[in-house]
C-alpha positions as CSV (number, residue, x, y, z in Angstrom):
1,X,0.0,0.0,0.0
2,X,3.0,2.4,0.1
3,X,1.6,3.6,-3.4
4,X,-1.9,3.8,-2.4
5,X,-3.2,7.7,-3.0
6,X,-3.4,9.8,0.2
7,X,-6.6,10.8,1.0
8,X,-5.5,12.3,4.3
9,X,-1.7,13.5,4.8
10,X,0.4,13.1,7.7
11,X,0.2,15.9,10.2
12,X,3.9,17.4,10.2
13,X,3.5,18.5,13.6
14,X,3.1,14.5,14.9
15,X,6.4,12.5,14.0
16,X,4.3,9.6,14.7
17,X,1.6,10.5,12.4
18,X,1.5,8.6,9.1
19,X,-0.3,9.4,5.8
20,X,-3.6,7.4,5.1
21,X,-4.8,6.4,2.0
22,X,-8.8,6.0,0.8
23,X,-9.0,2.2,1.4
24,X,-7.3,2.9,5.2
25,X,-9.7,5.5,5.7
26,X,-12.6,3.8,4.8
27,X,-11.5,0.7,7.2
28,X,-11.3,2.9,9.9
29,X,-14.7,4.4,9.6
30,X,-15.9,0.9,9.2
31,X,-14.8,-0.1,12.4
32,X,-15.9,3.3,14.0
33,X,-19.8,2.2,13.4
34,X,-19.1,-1.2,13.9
35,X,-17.2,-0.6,17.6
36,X,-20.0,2.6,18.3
37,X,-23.2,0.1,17.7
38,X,-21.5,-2.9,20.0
39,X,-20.2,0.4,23.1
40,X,-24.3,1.7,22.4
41,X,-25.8,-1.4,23.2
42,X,-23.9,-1.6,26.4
43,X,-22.4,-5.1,25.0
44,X,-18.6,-6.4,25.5
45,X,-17.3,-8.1,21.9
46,X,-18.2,-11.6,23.0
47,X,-21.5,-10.5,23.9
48,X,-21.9,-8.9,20.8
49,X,-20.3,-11.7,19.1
50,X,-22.6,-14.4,20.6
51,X,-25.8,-12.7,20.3
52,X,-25.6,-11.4,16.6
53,X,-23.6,-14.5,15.8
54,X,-20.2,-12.8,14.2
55,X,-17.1,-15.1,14.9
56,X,-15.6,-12.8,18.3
57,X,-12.0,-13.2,16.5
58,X,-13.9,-11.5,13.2
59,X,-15.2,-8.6,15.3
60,X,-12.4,-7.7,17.3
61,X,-10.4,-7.7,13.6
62,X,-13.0,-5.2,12.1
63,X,-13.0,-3.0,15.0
64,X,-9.5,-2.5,15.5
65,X,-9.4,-1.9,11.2
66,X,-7.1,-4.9,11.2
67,X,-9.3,-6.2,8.4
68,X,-12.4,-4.6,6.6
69,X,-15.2,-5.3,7.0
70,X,-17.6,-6.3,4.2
71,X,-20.3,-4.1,2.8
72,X,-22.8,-7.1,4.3
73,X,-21.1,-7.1,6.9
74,X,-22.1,-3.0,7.8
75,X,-25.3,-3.5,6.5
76,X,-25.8,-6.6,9.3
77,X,-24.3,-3.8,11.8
78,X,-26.5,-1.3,10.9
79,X,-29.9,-3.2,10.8
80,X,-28.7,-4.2,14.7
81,X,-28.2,-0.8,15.6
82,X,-31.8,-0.1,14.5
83,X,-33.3,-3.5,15.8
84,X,-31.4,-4.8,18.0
85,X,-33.6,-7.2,20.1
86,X,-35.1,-8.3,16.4
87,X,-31.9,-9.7,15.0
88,X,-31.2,-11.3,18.0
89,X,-34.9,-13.1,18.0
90,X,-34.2,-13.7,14.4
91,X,-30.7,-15.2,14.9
92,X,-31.8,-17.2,18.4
């Protein structure tokens, strides 16, 4: 990825501060929603994991942007922020 575009340069005042390309960026704000709707419905990862039936080891990799997740994936994510006791019926 060192010849990925930047979509957001490094902030020269931050030596540790890197620049981030569209593809980073957009892994980062998928594991934004994803870690928001799990910390909004008060539940811990394997919580979250067991009751919406994501592999724990899958979640913990999309919310620390180690791995993207897929656009079903945020869909799925988004549908439990709205309905959460729903999808977990519907899953039981």
């Amino acid at each position: 990825m060192k010849n990925a575009p930047t979509a957001l340069p490094a902030d020269p005042i931050d030596a540790e501060d890197f620049d981030a390309s569209a593809k980073a960026l957009d892994r980062g704000q998928r594991a934004r929603l994803i870690r928001r709707t799990r910390t909004g419905l008060g539940l811990s990862q394997a919580e979250f994991a067991s009751r919406f039936r994501v592999p724990v080891g899958t979640l913990r990799d999309w919310e620390q942007a180690r791995a993207t997740a897929p656009d079903f994936a945020i869909a799925y994510v988004r549908v439990i922020g709205l309905h959460p006791e729903m999808v977990a019926e519907a899953v039981a």
